[in-house]
Backbone of each chain as ProteinMPNN parsed JSONL, in Angstrom:
{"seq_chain_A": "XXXXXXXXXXXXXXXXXXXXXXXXXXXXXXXXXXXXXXXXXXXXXXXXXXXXXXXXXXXXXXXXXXXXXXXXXXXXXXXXXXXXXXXXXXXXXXXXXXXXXXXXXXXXXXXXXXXXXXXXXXX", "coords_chain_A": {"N_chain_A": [[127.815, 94.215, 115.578], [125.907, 95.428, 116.909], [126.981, 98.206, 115.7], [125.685, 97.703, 113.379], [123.115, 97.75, 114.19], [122.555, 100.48, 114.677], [123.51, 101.888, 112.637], [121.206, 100.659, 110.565], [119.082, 101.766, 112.006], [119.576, 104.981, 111.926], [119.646, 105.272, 109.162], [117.037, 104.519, 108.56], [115.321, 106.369, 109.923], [116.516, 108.715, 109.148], [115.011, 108.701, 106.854], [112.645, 108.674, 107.25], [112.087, 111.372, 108.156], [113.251, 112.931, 105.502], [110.767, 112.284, 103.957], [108.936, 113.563, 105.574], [109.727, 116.414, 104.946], [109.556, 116.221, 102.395], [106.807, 116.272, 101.993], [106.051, 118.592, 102.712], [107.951, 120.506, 100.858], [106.753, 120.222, 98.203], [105.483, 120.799, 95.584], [102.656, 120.236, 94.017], [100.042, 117.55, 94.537], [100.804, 114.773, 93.502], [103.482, 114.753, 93.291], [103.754, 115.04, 96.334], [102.807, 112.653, 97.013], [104.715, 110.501, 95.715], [106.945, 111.188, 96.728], [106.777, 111.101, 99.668], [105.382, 108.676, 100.216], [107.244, 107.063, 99.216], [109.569, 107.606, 100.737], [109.117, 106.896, 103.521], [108.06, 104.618, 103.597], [110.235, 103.324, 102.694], [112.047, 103.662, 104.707], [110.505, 102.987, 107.079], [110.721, 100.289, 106.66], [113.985, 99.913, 107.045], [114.025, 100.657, 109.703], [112.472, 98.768, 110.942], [114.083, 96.412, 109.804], [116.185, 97.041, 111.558], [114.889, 96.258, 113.914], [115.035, 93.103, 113.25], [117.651, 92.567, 113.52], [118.049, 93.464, 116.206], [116.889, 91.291, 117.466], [118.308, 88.937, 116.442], [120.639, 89.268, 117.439], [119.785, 89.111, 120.038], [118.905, 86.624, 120.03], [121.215, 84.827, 119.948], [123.165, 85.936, 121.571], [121.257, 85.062, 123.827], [119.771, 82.857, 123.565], [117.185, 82.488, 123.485], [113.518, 81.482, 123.223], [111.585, 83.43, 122.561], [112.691, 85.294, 120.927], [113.089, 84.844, 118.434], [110.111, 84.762, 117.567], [109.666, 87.198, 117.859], [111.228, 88.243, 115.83], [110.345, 86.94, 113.188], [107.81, 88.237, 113.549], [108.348, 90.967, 113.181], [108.817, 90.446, 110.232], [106.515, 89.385, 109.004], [105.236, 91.945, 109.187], [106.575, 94.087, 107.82], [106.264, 92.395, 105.136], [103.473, 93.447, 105.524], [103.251, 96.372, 105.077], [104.706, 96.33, 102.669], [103.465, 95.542, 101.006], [100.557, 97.016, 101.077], [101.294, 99.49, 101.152], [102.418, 100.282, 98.527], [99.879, 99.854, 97.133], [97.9, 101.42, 98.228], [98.894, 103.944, 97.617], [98.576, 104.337, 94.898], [95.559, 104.267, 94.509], [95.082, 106.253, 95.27], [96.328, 108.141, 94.005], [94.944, 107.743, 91.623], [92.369, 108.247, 91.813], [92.657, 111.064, 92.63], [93.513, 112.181, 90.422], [90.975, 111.135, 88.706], [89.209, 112.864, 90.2], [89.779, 115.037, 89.277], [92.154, 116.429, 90.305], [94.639, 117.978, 88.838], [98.514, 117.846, 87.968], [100.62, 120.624, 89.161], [103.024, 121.994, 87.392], [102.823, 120.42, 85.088], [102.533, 120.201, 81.384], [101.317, 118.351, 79.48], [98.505, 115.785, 79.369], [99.004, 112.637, 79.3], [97.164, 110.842, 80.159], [94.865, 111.561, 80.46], [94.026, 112.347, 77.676], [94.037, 109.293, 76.732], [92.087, 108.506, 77.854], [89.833, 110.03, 77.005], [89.735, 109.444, 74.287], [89.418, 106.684, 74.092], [86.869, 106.877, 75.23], [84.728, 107.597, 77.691], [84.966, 106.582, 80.866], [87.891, 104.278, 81.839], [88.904, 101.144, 82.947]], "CA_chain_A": [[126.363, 94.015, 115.464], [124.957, 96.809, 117.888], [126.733, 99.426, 115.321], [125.118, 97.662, 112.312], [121.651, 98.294, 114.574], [122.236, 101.656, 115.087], [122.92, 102.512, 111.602], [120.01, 101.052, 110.146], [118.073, 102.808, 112.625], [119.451, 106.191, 111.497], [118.554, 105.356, 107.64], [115.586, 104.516, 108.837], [114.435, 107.096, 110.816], [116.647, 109.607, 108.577], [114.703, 108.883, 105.437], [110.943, 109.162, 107.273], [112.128, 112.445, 107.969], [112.707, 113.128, 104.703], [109.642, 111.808, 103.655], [107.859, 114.78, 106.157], [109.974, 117.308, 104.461], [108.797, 115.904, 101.086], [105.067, 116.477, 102.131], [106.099, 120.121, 102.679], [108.192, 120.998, 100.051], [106.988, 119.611, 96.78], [104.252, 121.566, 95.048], [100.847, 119.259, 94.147], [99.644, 116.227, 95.402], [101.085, 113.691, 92.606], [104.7, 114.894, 93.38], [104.107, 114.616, 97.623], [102.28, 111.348, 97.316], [105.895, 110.82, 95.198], [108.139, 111.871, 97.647], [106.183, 110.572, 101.531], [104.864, 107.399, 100.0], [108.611, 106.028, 98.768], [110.222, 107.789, 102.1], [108.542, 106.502, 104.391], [107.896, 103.148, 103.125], [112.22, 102.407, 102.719], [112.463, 104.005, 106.003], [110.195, 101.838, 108.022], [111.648, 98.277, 106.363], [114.731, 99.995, 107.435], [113.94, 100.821, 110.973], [112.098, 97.612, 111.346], [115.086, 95.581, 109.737], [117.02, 96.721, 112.89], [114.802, 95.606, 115.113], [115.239, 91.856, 113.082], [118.673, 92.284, 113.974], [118.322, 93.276, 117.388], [116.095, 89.63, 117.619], [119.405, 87.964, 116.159], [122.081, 89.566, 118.316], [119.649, 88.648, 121.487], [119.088, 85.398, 120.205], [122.555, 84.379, 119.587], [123.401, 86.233, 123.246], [120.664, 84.629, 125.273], [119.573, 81.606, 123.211], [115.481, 82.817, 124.278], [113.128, 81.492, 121.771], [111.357, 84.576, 122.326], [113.297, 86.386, 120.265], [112.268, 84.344, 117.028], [108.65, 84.83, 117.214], [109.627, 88.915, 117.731], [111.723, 88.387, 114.114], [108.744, 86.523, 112.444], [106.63, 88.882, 113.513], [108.159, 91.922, 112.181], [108.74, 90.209, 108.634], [105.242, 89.656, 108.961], [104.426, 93.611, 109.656], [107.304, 94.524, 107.032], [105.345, 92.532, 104.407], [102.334, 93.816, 105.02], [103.4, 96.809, 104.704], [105.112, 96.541, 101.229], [102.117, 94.967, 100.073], [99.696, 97.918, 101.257], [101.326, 100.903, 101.045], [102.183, 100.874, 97.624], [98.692, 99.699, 96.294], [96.945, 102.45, 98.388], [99.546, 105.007, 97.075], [98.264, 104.18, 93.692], [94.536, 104.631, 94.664], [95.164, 107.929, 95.93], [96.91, 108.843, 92.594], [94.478, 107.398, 90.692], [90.638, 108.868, 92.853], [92.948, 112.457, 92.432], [93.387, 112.35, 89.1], [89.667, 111.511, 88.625], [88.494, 113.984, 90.889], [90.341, 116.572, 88.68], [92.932, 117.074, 90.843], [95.753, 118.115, 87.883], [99.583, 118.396, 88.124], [100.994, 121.704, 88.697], [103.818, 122.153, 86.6], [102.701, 119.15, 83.827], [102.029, 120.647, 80.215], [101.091, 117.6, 79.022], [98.568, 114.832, 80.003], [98.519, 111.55, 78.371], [96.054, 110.044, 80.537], [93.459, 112.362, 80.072], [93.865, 111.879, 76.45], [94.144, 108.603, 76.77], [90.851, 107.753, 78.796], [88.907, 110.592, 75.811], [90.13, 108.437, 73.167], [88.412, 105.313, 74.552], [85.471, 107.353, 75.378], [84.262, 107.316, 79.015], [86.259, 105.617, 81.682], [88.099, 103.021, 81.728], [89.528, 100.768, 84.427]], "C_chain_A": [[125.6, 95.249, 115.965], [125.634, 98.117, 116.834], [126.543, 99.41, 113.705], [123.305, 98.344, 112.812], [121.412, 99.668, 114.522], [122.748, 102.378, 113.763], [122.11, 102.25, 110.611], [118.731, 101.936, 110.791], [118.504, 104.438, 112.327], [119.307, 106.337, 110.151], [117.618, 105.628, 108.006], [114.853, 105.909, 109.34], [114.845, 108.534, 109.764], [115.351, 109.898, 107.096], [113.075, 108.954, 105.683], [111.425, 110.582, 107.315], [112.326, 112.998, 106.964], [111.495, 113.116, 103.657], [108.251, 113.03, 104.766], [108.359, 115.989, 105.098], [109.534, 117.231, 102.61], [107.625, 116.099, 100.915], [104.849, 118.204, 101.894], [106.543, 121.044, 101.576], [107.932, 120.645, 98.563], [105.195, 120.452, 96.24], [102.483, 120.995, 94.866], [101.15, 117.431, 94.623], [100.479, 114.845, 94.7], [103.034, 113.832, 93.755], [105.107, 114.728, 95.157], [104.012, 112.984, 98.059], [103.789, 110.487, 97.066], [106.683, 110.466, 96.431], [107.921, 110.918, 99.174], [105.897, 109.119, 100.664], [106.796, 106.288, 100.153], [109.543, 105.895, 99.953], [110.019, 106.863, 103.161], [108.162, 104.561, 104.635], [109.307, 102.522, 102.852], [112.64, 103.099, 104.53], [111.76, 103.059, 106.825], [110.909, 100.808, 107.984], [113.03, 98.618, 106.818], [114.813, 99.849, 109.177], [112.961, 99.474, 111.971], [113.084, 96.079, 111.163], [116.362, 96.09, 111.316], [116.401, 96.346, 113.79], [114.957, 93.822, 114.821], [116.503, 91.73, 113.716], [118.695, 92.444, 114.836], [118.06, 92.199, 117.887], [117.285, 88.668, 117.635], [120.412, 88.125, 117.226], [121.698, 88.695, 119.497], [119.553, 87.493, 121.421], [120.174, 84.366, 119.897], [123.187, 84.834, 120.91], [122.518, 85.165, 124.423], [119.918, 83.188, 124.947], [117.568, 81.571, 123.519], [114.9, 83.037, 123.093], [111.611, 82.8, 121.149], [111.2, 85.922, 121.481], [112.601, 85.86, 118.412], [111.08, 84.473, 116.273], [109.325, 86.871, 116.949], [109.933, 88.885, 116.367], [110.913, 88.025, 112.953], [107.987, 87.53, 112.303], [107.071, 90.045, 112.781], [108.698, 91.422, 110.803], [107.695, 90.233, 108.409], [104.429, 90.938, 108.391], [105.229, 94.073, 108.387], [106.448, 93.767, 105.549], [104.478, 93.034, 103.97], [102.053, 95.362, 104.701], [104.085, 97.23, 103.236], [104.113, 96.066, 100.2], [100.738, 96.448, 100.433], [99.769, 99.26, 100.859], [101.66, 101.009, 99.746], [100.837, 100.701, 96.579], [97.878, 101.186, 96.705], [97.395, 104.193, 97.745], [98.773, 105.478, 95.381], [96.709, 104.194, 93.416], [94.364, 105.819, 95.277], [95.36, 108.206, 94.661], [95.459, 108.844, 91.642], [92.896, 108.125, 90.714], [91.342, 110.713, 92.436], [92.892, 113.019, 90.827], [91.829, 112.363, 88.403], [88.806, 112.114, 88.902], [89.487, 114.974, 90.364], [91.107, 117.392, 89.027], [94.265, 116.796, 89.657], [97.253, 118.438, 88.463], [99.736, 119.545, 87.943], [101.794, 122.182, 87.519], [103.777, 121.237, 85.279], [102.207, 120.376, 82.839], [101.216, 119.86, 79.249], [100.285, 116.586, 79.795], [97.763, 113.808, 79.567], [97.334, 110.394, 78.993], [94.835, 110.071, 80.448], [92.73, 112.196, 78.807], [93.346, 110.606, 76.609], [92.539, 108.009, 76.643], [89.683, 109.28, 77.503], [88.81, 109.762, 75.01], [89.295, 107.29, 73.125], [87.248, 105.466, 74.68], [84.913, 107.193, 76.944], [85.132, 106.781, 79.737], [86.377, 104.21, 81.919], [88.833, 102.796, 83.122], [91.122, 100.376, 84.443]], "O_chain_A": [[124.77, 95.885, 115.316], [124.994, 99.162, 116.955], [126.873, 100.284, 112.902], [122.554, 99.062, 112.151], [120.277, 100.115, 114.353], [122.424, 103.564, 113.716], [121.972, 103.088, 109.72], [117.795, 102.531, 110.257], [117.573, 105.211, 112.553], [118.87, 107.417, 109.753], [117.138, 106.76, 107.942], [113.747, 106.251, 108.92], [113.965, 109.354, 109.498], [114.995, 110.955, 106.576], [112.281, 109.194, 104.774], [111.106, 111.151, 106.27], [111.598, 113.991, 106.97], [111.386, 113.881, 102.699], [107.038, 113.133, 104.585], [107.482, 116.528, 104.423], [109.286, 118.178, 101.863], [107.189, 116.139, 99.765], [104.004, 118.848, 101.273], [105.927, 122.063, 101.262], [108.848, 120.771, 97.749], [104.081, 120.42, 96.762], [101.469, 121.336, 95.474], [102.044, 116.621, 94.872], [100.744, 113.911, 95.458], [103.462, 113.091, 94.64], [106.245, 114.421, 95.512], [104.638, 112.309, 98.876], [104.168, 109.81, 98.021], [106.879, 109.336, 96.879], [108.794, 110.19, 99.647], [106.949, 108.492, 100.791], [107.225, 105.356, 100.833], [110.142, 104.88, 100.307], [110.908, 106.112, 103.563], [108.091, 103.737, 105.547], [109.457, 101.301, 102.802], [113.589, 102.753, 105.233], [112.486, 102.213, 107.347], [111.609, 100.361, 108.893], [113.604, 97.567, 107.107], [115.548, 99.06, 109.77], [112.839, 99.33, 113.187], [113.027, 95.065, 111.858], [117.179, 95.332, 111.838], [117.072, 95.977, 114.754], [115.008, 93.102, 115.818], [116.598, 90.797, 114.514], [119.504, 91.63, 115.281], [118.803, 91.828, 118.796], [117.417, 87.789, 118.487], [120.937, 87.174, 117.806], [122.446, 87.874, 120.026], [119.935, 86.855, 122.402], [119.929, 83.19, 119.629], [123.85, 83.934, 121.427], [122.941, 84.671, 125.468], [119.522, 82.462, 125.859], [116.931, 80.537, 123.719], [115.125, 83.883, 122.228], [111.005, 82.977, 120.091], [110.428, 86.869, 121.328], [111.903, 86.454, 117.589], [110.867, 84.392, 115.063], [109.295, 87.501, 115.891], [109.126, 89.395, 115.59], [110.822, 88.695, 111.924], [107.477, 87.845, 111.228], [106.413, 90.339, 111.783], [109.109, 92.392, 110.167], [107.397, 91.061, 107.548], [103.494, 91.037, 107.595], [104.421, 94.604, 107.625], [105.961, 94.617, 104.805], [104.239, 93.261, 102.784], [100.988, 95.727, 104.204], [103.963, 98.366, 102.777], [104.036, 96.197, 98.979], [99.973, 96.541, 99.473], [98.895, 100.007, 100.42], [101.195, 102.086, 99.372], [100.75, 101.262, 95.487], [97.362, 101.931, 95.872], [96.691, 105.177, 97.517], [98.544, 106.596, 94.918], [96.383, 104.142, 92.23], [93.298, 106.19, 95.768], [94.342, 108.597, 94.09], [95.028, 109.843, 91.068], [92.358, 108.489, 89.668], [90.543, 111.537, 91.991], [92.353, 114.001, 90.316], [91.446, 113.306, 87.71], [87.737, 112.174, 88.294], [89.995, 115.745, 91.178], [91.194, 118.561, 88.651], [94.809, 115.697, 89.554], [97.306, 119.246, 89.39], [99.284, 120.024, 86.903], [101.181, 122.791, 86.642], [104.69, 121.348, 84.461], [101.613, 121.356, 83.289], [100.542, 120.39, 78.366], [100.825, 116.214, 80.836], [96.541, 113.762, 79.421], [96.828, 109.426, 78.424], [93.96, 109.208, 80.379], [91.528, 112.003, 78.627], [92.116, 110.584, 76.652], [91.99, 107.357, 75.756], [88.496, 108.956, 77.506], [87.721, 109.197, 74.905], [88.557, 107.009, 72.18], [86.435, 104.585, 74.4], [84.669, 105.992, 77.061], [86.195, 106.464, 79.204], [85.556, 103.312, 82.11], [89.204, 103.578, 83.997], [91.675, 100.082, 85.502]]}, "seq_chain_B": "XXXXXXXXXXXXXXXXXXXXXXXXXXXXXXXXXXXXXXXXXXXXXXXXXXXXXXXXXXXXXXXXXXXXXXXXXXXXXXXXXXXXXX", "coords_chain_B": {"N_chain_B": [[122.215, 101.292, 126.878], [121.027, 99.568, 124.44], [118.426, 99.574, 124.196], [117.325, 102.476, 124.175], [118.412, 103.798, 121.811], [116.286, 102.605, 120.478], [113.771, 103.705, 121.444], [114.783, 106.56, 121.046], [114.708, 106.938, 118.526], [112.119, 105.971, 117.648], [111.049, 108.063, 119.508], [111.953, 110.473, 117.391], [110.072, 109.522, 115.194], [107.514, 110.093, 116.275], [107.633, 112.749, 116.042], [108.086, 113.395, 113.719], [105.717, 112.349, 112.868], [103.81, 114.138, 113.984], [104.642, 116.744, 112.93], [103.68, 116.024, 109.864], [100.818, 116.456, 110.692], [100.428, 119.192, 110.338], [100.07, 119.109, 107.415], [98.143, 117.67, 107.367], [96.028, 119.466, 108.123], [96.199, 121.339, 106.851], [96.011, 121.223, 104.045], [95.624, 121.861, 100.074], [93.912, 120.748, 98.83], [91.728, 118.13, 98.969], [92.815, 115.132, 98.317], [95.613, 115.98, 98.892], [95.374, 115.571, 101.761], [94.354, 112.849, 102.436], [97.121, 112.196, 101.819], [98.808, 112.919, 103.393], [97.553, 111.445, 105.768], [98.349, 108.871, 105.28], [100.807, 108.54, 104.921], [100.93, 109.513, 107.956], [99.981, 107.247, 109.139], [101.919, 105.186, 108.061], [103.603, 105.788, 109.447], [103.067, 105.71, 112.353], [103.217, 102.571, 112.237], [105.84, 101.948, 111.725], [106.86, 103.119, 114.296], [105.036, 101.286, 116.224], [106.834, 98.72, 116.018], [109.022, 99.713, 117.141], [108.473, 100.342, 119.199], [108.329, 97.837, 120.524], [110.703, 96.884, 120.913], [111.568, 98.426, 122.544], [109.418, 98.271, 125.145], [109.469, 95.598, 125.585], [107.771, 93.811, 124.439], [105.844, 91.537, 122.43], [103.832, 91.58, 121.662], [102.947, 94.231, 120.638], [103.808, 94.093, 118.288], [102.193, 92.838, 116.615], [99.942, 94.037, 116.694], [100.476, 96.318, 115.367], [100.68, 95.028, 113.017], [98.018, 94.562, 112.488], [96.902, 97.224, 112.261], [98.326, 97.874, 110.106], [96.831, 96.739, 108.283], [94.269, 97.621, 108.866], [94.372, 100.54, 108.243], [95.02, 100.6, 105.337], [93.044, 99.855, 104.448], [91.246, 101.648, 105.327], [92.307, 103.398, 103.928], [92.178, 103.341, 100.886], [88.959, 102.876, 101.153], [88.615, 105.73, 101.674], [89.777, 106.714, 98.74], [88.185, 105.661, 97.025], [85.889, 107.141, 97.391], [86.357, 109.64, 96.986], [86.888, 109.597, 94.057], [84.232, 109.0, 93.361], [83.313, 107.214, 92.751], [81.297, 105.482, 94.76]], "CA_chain_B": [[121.618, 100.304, 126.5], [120.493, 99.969, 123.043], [116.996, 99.833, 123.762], [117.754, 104.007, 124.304], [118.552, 104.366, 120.536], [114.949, 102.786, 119.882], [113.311, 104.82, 122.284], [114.985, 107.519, 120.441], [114.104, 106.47, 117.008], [110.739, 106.156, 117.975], [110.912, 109.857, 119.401], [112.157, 111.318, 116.202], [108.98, 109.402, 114.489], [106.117, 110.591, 116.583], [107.977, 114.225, 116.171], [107.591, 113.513, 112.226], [103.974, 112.209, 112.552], [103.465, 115.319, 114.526], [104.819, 117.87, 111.85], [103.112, 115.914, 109.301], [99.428, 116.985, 110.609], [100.663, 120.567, 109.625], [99.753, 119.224, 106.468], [96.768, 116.821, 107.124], [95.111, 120.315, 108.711], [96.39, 122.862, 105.808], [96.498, 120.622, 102.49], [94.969, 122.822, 99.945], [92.961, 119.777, 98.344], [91.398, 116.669, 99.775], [94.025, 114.03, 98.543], [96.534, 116.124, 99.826], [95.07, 114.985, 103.274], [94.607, 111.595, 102.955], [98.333, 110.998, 101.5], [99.252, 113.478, 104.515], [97.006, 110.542, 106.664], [98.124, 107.363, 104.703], [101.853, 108.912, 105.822], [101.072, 108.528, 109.145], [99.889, 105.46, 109.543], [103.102, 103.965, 107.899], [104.997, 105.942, 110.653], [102.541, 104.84, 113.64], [103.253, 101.21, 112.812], [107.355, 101.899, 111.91], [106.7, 103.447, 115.762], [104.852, 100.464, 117.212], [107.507, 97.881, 115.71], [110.23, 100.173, 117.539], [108.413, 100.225, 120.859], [107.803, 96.713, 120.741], [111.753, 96.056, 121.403], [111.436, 99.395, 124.316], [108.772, 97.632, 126.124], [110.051, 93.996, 125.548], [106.602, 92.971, 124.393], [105.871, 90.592, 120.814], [102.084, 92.041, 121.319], [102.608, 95.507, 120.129], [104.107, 93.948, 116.243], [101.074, 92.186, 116.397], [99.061, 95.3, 117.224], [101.001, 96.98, 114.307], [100.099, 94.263, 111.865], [96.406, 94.534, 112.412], [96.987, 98.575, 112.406], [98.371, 98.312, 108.949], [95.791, 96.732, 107.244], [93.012, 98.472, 108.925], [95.006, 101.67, 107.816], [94.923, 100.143, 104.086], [91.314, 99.262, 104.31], [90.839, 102.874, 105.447], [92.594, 104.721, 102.575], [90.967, 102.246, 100.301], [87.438, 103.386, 101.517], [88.775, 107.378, 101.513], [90.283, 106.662, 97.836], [86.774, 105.257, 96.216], [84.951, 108.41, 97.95], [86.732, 110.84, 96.547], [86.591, 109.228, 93.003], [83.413, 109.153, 92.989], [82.52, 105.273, 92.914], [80.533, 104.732, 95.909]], "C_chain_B": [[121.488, 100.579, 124.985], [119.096, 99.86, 122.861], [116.599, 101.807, 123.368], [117.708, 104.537, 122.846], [116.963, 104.074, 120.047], [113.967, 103.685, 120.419], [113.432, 105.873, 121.599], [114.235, 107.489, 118.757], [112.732, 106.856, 117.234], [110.226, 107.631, 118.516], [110.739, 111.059, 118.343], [110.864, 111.153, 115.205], [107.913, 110.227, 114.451], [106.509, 111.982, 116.24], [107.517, 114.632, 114.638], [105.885, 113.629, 111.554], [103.251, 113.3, 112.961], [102.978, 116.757, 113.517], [103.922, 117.759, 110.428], [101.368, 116.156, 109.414], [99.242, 118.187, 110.422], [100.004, 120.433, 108.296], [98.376, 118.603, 106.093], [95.375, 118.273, 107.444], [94.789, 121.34, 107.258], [96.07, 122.266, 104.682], [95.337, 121.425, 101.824], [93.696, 121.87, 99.334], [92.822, 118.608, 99.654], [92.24, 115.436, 99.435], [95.059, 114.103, 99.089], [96.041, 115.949, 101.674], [95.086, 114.165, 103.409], [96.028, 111.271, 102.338], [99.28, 111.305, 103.119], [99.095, 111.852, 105.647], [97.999, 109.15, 106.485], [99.566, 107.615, 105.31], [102.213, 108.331, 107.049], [100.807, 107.812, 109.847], [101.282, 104.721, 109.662], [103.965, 104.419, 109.092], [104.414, 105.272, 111.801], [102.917, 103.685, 113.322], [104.617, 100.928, 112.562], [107.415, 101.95, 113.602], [106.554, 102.344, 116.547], [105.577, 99.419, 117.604], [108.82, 98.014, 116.799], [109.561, 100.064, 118.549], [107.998, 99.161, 121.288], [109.602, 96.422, 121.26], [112.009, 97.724, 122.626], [110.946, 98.677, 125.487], [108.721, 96.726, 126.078], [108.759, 93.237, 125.23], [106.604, 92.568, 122.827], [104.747, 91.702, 120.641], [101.959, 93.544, 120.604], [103.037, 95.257, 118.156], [102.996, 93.216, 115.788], [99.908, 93.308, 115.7], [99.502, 96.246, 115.329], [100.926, 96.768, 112.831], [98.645, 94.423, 111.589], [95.917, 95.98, 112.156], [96.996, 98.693, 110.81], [97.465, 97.933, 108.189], [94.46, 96.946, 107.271], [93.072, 99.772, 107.861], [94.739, 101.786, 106.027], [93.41, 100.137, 103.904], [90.554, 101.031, 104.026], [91.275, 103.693, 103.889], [92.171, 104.212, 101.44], [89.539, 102.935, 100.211], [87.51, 105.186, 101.046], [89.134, 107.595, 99.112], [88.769, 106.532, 96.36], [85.766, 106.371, 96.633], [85.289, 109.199, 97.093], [86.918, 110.736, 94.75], [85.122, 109.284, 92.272], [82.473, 107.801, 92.898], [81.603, 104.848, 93.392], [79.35, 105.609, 95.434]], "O_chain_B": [[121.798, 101.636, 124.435], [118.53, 99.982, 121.775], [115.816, 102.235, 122.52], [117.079, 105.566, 122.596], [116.349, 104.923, 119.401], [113.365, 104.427, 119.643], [112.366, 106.429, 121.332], [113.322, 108.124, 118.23], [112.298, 107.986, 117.008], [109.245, 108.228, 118.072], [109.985, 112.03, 118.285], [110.473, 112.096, 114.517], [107.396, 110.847, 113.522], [105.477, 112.636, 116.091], [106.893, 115.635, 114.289], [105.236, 114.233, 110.7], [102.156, 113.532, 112.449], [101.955, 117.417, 113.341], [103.486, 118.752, 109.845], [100.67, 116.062, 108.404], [98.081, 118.579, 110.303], [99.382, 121.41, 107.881], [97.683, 118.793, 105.093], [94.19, 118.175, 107.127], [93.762, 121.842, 106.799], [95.646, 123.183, 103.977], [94.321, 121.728, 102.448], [92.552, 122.318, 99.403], [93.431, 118.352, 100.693], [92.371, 114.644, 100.369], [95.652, 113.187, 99.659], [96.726, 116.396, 102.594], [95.704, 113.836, 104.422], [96.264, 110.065, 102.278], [100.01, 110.549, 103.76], [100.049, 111.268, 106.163], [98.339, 108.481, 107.461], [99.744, 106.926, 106.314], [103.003, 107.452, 107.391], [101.202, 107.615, 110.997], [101.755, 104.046, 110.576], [104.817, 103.721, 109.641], [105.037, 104.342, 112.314], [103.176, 103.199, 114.423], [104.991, 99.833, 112.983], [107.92, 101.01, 114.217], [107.386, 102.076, 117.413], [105.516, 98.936, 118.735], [109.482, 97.075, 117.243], [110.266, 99.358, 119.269], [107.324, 99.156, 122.318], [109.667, 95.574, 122.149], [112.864, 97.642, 123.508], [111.584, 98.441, 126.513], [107.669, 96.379, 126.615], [108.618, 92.106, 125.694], [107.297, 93.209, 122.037], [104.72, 92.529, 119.729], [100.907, 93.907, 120.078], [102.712, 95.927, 117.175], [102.866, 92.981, 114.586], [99.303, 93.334, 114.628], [98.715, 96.593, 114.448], [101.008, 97.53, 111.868], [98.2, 94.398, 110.442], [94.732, 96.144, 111.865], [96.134, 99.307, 110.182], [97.138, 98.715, 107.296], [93.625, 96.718, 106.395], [92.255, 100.038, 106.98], [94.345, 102.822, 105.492], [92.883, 100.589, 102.887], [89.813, 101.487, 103.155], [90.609, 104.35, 103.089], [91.555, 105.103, 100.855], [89.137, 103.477, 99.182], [86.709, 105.763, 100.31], [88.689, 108.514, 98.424], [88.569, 107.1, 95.286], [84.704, 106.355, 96.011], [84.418, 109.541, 96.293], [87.081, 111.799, 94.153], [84.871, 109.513, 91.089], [81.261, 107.594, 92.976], [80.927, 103.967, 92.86], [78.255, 105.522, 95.989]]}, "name": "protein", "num_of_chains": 2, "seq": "XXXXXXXXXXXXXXXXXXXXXXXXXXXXXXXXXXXXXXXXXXXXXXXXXXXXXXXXXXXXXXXXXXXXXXXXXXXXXXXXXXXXXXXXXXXXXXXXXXXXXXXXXXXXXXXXXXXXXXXXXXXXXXXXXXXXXXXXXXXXXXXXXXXXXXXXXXXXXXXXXXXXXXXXXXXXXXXXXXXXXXXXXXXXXXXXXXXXXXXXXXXXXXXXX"}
């Protein structure tokens, strides 16, 4: 049990750190948002799924109903994070793109078209 | 102990959330700041979750819950600015 905890806690913690180095190395904003949004967001539920299991080990060691509310609570926090962070990811994308912030390396972009075509913007 | 590894964990975070205001300071546009921001939020409340089993308290996943969807609310509000909406 204690060396299932301790390697979701080095996913976890490994894959925010990739998720910094993704901020740094990736050229425009579409491709960091990309990169830190997805990192960071499988790394927490990781590093928060070991603390569910540390809840289980102690409450299967010490029988302290303590521990139950702690495991509740971060499913709770782990929800509300899978419910937040990728909507706001997608209002970042979406406010950049309308504020004319363009992909670097894109040649092509069908959204732009897209939203001409229709005539004015759409939602 | 194994509270030690969260402790640690939680070290390596704030060290991330740290490096990441390299980019909330420099980004050459304005979205590249708030995704820099929206970043580290999600790490402050990975952080608070982990120092909630350091300092043996429930109240800080609480704290962390009410964090994230301020945090949401916030990039939300930054997201409709910079669009142009408001």
């Amino acid at each position: 049990m204690t060396v299932l905890i301790v390697l979701f806690l080095v996913v976890g913690v490994l894959f925010n750190v990739l998720g910094t180095v993704a901020l740094y190395r990736f050229p425009d904003v579409f491709t960091r948002l990309h990169g830190a949004t997805k990192c960071t967001t499988f790394g927490s539920i990781f590093t928060s799924g070991a603390v569910i299991l540390y809840g289980v080990q102690k409450m299967l060691a010490t029988g302290d109903g303590r521990f139950i509310t702690l495991m509740v609570h971060v499913a709770i926090a782990i929800l509300a994070l899978l419910i937040t962070n990728p909507t706001g990811a997608h209002a970042i994308a979406r406010a950049a793109h309308r504020s004319g912030v363009l992909p670097k390396m894109a040649v092509i972009d069908r959204l732009a078209e897209d939203e001409k075509k229709k005539g004015g913007v759409s939602a | 102990m194994i509270s030690t590894f969260f402790a640690w964990g939680a070290a390596i975070l704030a060290l991330c959330a740290l490096v990441m205001t390299g980019r909330l300071i420099s980004g050459p546009t304005v979205p590249d700041r708030v995704v820099a921001l929206d970043s580290i939020n999600t790490l402050v409340v990975a952080m608070m979750v982990l120092l909630a089993v350091v300092s043996d308290s429930v109240v800080m996943v609480d704290v962390a819950i009410v964090y994230a969807g301020l945090a949401f609310v916030g990039t939300m509000f930054i997201a409709r600015f910079i669009e142009g909406g408001v």
